[in-house]
KEKE-3310 file (N, C-alpha, C; in steps of 0.2 Angstrom, whole numbers, plus 5000, padded with zeros to 4 digits):
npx = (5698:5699:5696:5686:5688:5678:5668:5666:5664:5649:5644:5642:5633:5623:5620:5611:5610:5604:5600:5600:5593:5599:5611:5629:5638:5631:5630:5641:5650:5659:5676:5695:5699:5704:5712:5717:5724:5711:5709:5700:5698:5689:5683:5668:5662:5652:5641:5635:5632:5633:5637:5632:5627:5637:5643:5635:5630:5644:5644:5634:5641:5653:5644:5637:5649:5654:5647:5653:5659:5674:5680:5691:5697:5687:5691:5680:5682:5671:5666:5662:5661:5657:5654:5653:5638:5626:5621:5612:5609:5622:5628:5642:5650:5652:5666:5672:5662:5650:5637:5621:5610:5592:5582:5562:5547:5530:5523:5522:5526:5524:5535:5547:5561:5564:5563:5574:5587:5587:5588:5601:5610:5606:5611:5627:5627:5629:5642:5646:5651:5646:5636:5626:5614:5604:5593:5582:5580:5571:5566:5576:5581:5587:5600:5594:5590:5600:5606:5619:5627:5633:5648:5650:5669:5683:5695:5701:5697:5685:5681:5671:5671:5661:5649:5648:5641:5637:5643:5641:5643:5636:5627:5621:5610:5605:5617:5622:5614:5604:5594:5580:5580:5570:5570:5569:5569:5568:5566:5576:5588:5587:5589:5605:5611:5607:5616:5627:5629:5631:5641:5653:5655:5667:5665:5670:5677:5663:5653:5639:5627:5614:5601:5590:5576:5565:5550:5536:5537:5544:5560:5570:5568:5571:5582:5591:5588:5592:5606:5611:5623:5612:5610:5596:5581:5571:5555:5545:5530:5511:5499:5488:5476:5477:5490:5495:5491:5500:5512:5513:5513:5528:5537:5532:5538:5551:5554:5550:5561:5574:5579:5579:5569:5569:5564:5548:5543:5534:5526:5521:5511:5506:5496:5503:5498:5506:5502:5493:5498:5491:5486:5484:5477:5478:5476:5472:5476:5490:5491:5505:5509:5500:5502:5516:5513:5506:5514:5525:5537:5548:5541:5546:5548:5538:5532:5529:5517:5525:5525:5540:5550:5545:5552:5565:5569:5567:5576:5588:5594:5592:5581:5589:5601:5598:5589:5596:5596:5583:5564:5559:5570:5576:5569:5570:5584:5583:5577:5584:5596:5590:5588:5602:5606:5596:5602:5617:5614:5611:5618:5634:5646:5655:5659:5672:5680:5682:5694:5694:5689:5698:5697:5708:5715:5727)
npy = (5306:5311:5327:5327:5335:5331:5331:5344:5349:5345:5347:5362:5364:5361:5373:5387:5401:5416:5426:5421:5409:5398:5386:5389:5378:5373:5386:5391:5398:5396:5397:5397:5383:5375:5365:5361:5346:5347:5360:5371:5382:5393:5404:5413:5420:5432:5436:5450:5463:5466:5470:5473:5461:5454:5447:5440:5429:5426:5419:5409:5400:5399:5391:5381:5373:5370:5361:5349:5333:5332:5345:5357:5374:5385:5394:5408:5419:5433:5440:5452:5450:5458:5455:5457:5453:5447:5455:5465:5455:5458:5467:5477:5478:5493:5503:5502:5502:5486:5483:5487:5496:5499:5509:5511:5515:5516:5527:5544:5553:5541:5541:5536:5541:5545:5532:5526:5535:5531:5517:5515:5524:5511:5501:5508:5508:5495:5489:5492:5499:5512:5521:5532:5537:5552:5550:5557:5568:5580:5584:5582:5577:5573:5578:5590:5578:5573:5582:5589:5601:5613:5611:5599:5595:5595:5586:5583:5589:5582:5573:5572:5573:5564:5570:5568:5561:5556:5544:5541:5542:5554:5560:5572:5579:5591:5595:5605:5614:5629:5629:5635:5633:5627:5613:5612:5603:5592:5576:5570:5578:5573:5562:5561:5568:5560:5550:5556:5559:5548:5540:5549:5554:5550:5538:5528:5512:5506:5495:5494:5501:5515:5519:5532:5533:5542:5543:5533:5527:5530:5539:5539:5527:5519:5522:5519:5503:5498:5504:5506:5493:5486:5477:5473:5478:5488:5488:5502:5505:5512:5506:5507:5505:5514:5515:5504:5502:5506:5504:5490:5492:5496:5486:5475:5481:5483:5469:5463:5471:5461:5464:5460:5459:5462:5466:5472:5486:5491:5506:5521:5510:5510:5522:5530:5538:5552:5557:5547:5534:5525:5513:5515:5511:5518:5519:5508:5492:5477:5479:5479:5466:5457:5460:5454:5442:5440:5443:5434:5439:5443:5451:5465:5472:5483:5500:5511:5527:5541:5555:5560:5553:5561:5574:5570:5567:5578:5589:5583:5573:5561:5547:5534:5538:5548:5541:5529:5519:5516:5510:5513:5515:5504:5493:5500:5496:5478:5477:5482:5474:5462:5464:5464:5452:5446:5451:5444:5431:5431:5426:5424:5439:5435:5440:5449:5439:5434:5435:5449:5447:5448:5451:5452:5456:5450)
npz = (5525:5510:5500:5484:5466:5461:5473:5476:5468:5463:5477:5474:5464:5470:5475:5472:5461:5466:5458:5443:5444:5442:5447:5452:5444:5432:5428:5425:5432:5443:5444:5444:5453:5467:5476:5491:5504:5514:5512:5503:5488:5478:5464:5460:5447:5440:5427:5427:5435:5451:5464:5475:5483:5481:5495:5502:5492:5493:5507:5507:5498:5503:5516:5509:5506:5517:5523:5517:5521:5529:5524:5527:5528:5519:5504:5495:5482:5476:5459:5447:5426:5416:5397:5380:5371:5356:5344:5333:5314:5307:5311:5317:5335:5344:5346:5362:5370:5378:5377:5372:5378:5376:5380:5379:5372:5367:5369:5375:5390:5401:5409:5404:5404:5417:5421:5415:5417:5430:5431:5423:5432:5443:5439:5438:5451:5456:5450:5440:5425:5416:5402:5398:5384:5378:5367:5365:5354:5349:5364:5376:5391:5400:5405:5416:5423:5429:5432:5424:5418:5405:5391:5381:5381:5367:5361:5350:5342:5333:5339:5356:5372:5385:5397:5414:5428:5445:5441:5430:5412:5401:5387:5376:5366:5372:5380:5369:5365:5368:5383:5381:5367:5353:5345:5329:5318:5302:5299:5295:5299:5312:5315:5309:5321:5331:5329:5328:5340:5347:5341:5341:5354:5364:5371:5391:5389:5391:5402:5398:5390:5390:5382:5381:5374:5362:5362:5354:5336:5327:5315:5324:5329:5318:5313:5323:5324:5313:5310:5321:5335:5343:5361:5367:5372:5382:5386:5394:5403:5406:5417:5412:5397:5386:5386:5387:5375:5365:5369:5366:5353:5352:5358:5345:5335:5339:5338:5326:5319:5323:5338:5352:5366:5381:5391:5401:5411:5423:5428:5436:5444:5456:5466:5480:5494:5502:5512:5520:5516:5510:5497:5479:5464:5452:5438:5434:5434:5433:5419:5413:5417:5409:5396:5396:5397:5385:5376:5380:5385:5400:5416:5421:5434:5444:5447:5460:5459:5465:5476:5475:5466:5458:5460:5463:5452:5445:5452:5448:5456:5456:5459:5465:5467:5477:5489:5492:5498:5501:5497:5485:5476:5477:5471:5457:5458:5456:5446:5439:5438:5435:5422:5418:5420:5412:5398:5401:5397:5384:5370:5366:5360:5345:5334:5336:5338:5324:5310:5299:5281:5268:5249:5236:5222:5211)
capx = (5694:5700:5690:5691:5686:5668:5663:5666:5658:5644:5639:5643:5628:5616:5618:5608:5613:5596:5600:5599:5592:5604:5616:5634:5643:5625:5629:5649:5651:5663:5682:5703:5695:5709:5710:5725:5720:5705:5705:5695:5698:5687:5682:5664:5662:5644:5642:5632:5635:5631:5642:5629:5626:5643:5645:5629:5635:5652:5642:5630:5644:5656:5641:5636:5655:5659:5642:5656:5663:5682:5683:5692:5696:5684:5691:5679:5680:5668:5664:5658:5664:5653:5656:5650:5634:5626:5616:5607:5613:5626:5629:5647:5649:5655:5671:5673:5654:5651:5630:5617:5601:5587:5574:5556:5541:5526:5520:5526:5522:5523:5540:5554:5567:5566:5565:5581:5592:5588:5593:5606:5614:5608:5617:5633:5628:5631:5650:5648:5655:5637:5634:5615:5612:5599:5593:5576:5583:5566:5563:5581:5578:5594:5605:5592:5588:5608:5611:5623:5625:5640:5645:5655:5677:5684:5703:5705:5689:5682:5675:5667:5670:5655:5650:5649:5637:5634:5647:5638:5645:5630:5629:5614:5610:5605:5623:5625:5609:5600:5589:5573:5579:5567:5572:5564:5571:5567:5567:5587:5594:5587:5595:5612:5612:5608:5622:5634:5629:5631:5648:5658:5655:5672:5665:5677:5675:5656:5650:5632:5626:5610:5598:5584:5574:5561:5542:5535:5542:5547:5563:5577:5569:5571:5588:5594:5588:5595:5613:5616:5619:5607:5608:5591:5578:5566:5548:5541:5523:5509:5495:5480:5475:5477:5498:5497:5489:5506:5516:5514:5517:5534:5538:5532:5544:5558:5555:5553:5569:5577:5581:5575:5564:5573:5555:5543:5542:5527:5529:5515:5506:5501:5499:5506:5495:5509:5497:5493:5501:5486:5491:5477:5479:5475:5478:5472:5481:5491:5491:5508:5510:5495:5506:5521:5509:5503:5520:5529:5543:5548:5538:5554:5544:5531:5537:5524:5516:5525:5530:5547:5550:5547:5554:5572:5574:5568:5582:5596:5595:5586:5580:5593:5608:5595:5588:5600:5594:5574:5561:5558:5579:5578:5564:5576:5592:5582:5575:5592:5598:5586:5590:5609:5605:5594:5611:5621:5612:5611:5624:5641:5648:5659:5663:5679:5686:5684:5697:5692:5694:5700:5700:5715:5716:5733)
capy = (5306:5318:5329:5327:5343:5330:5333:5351:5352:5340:5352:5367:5362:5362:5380:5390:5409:5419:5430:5418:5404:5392:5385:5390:5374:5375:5394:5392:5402:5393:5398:5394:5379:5373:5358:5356:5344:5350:5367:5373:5390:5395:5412:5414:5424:5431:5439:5454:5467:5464:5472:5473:5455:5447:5444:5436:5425:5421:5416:5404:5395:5395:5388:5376:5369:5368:5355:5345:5329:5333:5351:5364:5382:5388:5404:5410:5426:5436:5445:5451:5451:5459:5452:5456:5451:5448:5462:5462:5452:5463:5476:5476:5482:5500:5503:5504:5499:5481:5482:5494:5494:5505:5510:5512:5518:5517:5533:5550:5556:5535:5539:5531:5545:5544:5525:5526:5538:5528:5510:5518:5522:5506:5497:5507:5506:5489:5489:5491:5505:5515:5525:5536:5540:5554:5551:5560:5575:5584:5585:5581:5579:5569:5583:5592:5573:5570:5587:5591:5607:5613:5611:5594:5595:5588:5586:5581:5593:5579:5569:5576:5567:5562:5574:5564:5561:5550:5540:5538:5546:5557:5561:5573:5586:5596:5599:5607:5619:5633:5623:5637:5633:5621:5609:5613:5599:5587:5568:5566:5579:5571:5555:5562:5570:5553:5543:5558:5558:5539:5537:5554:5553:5544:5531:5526:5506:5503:5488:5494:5509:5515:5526:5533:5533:5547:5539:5531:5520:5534:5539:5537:5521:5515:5522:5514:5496:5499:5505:5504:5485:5484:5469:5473:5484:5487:5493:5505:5508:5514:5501:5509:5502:5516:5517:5501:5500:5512:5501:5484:5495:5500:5481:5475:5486:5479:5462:5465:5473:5455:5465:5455:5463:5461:5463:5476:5490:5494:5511:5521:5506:5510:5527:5531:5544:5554:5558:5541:5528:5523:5514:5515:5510:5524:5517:5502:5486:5471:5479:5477:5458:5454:5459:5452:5436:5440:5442:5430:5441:5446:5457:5465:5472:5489:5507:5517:5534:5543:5563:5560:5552:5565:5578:5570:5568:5588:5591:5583:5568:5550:5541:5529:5541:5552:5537:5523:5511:5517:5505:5512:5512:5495:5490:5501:5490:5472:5477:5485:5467:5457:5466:5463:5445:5445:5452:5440:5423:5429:5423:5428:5441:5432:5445:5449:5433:5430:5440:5451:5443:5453:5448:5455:5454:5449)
capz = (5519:5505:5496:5476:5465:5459:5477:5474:5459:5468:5482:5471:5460:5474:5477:5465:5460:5467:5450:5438:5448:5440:5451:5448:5440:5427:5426:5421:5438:5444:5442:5449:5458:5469:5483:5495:5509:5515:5509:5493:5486:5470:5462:5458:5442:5437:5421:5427:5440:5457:5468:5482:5484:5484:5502:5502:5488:5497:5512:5503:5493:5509:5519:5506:5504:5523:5525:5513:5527:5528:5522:5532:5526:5513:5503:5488:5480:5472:5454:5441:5423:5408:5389:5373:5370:5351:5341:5324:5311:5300:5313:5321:5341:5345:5351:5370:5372:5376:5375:5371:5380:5371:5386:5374:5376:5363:5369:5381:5400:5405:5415:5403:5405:5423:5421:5409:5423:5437:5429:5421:5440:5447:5437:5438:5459:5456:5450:5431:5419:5412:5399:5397:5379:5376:5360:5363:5350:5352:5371:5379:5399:5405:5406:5421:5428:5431:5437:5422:5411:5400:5386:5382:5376:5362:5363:5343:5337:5328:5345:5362:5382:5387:5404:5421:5436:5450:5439:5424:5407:5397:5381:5376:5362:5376:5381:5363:5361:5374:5385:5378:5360:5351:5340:5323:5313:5299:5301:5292:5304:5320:5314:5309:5326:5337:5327:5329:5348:5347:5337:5342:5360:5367:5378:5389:5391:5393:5401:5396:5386:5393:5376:5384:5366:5360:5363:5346:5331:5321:5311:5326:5332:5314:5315:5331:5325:5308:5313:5328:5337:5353:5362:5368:5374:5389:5388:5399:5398:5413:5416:5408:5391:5382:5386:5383:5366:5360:5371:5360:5345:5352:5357:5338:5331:5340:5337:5320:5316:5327:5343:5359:5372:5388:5398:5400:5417:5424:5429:5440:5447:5460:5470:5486:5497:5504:5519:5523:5513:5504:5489:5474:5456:5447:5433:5433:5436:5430:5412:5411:5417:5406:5390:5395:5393:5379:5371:5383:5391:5407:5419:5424:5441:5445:5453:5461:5456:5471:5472:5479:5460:5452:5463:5464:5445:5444:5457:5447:5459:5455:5466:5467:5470:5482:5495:5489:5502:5499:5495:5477:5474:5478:5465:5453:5458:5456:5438:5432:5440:5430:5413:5417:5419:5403:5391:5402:5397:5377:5366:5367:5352:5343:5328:5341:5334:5318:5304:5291:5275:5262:5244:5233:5216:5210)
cpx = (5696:5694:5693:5687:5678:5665:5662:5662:5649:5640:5638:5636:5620:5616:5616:5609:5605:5596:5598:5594:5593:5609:5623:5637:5637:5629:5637:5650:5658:5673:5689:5699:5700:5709:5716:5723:5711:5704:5705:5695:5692:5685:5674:5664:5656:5645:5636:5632:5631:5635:5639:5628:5632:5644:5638:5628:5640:5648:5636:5635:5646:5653:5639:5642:5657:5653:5647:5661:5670:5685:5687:5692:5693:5687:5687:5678:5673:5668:5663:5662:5658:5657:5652:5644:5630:5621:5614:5611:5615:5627:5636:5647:5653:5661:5669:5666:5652:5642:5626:5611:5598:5583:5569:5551:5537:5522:5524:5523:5522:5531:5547:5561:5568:5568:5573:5588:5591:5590:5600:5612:5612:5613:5626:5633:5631:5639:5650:5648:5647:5638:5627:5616:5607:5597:5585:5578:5579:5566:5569:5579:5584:5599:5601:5591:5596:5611:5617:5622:5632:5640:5654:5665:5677:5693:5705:5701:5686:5677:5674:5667:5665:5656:5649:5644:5636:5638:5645:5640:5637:5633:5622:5615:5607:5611:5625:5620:5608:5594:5583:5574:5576:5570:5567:5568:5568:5570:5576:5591:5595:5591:5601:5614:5613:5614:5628:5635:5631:5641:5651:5659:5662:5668:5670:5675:5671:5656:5641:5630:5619:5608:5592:5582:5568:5554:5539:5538:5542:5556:5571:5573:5571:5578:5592:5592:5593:5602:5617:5615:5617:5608:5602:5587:5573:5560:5545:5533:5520:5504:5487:5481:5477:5486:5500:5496:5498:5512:5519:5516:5524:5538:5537:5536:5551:5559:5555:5558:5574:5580:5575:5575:5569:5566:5551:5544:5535:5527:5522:5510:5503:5500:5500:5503:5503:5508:5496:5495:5498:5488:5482:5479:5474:5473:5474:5477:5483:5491:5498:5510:5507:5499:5510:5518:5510:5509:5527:5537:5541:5545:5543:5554:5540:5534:5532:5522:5520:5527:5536:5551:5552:5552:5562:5573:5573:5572:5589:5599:5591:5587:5585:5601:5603:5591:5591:5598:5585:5571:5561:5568:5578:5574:5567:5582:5589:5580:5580:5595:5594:5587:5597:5611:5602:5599:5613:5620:5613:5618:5630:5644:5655:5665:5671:5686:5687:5690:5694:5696:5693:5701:5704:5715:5723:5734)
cpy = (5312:5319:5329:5331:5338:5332:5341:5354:5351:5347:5357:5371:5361:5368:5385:5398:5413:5425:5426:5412:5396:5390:5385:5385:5374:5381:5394:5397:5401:5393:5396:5389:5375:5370:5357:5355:5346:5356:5368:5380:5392:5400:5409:5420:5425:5435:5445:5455:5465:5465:5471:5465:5449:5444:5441:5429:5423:5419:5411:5398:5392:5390:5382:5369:5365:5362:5350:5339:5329:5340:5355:5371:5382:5397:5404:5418:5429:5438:5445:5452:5450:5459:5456:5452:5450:5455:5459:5460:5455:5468:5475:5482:5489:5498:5507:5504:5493:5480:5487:5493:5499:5504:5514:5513:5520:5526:5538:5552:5547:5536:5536:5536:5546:5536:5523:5529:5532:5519:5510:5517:5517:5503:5500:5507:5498:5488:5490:5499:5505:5520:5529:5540:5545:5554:5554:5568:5579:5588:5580:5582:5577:5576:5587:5584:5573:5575:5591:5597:5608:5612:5604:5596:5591:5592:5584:5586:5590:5575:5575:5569:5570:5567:5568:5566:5557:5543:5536:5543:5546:5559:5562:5578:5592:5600:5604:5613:5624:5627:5626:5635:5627:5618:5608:5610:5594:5580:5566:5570:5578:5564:5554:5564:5565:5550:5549:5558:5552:5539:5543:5557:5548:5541:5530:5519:5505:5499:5488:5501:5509:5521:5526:5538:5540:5541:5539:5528:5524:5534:5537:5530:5516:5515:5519:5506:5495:5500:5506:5497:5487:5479:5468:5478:5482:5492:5497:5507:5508:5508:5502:5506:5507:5517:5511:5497:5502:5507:5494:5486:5494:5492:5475:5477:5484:5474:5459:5468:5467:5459:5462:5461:5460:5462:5471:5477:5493:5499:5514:5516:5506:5518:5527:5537:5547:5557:5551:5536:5524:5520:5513:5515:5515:5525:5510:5497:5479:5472:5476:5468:5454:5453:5456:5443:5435:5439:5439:5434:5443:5453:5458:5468:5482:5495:5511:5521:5540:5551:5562:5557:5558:5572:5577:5569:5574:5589:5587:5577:5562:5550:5537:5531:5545:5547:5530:5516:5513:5512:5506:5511:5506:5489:5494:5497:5484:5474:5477:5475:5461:5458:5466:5456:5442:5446:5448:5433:5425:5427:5426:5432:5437:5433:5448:5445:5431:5436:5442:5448:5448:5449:5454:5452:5456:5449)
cpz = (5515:5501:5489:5474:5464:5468:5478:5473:5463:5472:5479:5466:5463:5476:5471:5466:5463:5459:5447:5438:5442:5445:5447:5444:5432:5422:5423:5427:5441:5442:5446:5455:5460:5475:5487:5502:5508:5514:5504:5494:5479:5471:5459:5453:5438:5430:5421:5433:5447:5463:5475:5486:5486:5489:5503:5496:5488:5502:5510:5501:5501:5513:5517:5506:5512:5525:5521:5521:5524:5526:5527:5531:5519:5510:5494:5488:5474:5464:5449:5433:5416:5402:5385:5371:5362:5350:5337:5322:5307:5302:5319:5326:5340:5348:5357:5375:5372:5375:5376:5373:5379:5378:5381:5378:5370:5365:5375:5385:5401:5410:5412:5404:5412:5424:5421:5414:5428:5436:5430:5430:5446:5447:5439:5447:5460:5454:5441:5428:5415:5409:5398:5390:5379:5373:5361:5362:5352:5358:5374:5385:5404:5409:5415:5426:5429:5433:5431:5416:5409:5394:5383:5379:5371:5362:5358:5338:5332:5335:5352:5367:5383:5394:5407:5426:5439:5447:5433:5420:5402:5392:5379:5371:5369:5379:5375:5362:5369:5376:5382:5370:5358:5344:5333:5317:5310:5302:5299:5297:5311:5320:5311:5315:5332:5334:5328:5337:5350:5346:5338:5346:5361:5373:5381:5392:5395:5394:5398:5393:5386:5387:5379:5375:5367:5360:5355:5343:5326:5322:5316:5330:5328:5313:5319:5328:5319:5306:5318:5332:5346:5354:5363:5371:5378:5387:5393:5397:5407:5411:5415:5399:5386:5381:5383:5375:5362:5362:5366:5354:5345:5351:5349:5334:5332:5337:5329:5315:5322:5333:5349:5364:5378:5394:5398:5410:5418:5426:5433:5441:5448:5463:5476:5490:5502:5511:5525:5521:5510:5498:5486:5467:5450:5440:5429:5436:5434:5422:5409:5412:5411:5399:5387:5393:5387:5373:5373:5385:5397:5409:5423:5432:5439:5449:5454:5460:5464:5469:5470:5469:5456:5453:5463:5457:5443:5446:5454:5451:5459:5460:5469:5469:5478:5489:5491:5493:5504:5496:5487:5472:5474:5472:5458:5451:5455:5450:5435:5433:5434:5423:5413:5416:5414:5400:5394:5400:5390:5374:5366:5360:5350:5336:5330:5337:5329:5312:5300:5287:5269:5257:5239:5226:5211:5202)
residu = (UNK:UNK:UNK:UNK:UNK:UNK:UNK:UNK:UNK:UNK:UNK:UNK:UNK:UNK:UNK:UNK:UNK:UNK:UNK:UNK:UNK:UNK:UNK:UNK:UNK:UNK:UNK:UNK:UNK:UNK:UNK:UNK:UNK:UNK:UNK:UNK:UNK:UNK:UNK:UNK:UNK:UNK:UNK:UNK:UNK:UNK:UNK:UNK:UNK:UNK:UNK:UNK:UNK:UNK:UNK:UNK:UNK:UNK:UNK:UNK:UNK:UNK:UNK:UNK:UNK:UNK:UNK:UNK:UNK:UNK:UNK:UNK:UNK:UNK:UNK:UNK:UNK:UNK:UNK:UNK:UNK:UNK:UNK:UNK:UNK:UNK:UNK:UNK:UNK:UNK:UNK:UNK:UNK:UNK:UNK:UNK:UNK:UNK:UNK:UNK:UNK:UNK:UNK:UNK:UNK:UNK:UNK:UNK:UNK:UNK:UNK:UNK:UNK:UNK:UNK:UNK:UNK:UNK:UNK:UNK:UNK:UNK:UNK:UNK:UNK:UNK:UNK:UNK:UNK:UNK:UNK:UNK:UNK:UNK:UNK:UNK:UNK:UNK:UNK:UNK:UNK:UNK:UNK:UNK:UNK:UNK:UNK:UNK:UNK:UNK:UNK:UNK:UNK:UNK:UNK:UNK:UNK:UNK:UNK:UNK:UNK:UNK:UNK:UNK:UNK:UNK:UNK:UNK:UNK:UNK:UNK:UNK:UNK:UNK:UNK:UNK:UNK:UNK:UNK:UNK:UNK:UNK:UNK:UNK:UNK:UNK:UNK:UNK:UNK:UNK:UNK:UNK:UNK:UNK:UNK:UNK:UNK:UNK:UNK:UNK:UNK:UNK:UNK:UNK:UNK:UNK:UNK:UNK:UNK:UNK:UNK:UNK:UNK:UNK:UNK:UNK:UNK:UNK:UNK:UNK:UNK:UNK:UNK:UNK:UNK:UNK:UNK:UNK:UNK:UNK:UNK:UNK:UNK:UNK:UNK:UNK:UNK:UNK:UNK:UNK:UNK:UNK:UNK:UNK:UNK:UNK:UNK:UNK:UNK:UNK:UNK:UNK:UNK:UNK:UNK:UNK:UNK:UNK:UNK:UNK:UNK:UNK:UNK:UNK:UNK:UNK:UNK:UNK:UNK:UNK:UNK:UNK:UNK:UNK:UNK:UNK:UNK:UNK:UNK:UNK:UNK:UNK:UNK:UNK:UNK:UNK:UNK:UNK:UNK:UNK:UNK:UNK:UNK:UNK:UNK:UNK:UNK:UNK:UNK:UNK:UNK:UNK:UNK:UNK:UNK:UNK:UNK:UNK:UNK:UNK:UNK:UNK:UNK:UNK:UNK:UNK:UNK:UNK:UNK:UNK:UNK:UNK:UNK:UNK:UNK:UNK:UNK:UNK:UNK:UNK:UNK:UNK:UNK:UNK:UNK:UNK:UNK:UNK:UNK:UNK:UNK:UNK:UNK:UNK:UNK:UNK:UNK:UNK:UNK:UNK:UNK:UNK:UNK:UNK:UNK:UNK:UNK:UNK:UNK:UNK:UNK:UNK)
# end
């Protein structure tokens, strides 16, 4: 009995992605699907990073196909392949940047800059090419959470390379000022400063551009939706009412200028007794899940109140490079994973393809 590709396809369809929990021929997963005799070769192709998962994703498919009557060598490969995503409508992509995720925060002290870092290096633990913008011009923190000082090159004296850690490219006004000097500027040169940090930065081929934004809906948040294209943005907020009073602000503000919420993080949930392992909601509880209700996006998951948090982004080391196989790393990775699979499902950019049209007058 030969196998034909519909039986393929057939079993193929009963195995469901644990990411997107689509099953791959649904997901468009499915790629070079080739039949000689009994053996079936194909390439799974996710469209968001998951470098940790693959062999757990070849062993599923392979498993699934070899229950197929008459099959014999299964070979699938793995991987992942980030696109262009859409933005607001009338805002064309960045060169060498294929999506921009704004990490938000209706108010400050809730966690978003260590949030922001630590995504930032899940995602590029996962296999993707990561950017971390600083755009909080006031109170710049990345440069001390990444470990990085100096002061960036510029090889044409009109742009600046991005510095480097852990394999994420940064780009901070903190590289550019004394760390005691304050920033004692007006609203137009905090917002000439973020777009020149934005656009005079060489990127080199982002699959994802990580802004850890300024806390509030003021003049660079108005900036950021207004001229630069986001695909989408993540909330962070702690689970006390009054974080999350500032937190819906922040989420209204986006959804208002057409950038889509990607989900909401819960950030100190719970506490963790360092002594005895005690957890306790110091905070409260379930603030953040109750919102995502209320404004129907994802609860993207909850990260403890722990020291060890705070103490490895003082020290220059996240969590996520500093115990990469630690329980809170791991509720880092599946969040970054879930925000990668949110951009992966939106609309494809399509600006790419179509020509300018030029009128000429003859």
């Amino acid at each position: 009995m030969s196998i034909t590709v519909e039986d393929v396809k057939a079993a193929l369809s009963k195995i469901v992605d644990p990411n997107t929990t689509k099953d791959y021929v649904t997901g468009k997963a499915v790629k070079n699907l080739k039949i000689e005799g009994g053996d079936v070769s194909l390439d799974i192709e996710l469209g968001y990073p998951a470098k940790s998962q693959f062999d757990a994703i070849r062993a599923a498919v392979i498993a699934g196909l070899r229950a197929l009557p008459g099959v014999g060598n299964v070979s699938v490969g793995v991987s992942s392949k980030i696109i262009s995503h859409t933005v607001q409508r009338g805002l064309k992509l960045m060169p060498n940047v294929k999506n921009i995720i704004a990490v938000a925060s209706g108010k400050g002290g809730v966690g978003k800059s260590t949030t922001a870092v630590n995504l930032a290096l899940a995602l590029a633990a996962e296999g993707a090419s990561v950017g971390l913008l600083d755009a909080d011009i006031y109170g710049p923190s990345q440069p001390m959470m990444l470990g990085v000082s100096g002061r960036p090159e510029t090889k044409d004296g009109k742009t600046m390379e991005p510095l480097e850690n852990y394999g994420v490219q940064v780009s901070s006004i903190g590289f550019l000022i004394d760390p005691d000097e304050p920033m004692v500027w007006r609203g137009p040169m905090v917002t000439q400063a973020l777009q020149q940090l934005l656009e005079q930065t060489n990127w080199r081929d982002l699959d994802y551009l990580v802004v850890d934004m300024p806390p509030g809906t003021g003049d660079i948040q108005l900036t950021l939706s207004q001229k630069v294209p986001v695909t989408g943005a993540v909330i962070v907020t702690t689970p006390q009412d009054i974080a999350l009073l500032d937190a819906r602000k922040g989420l209204k503000m986006f959804e208002k200028v057409g950038i889509p919420i990607l989900g909401i993080v819960e950030n100190m949930s719970t506490h963790i007794c360092s002594n005895c392992g005690h957890a306790e909601e110091i905070f409260g509880a379930g603030g953040g899940a109750k919102m995502c209700k209320d404004f129907n996006v994802e609860f993207l998951g909850a990260l403890p109140l722990t020291l060890s948090i705070r103490e490895q982004a003082d020290s220059g080391k996240p969590t996520v490079v500093a115990e990469p196989d630690g329980k809170v790393a791991a509720i880092y990775k599946d969040i970054a994973r879930k925000i990668a699979v949110q951009v992966s499902e939106k609309a494809k950019d399509m600006t790419s393809k179509f020509p300018s049209i030029v009128i000429k007058n003859d």
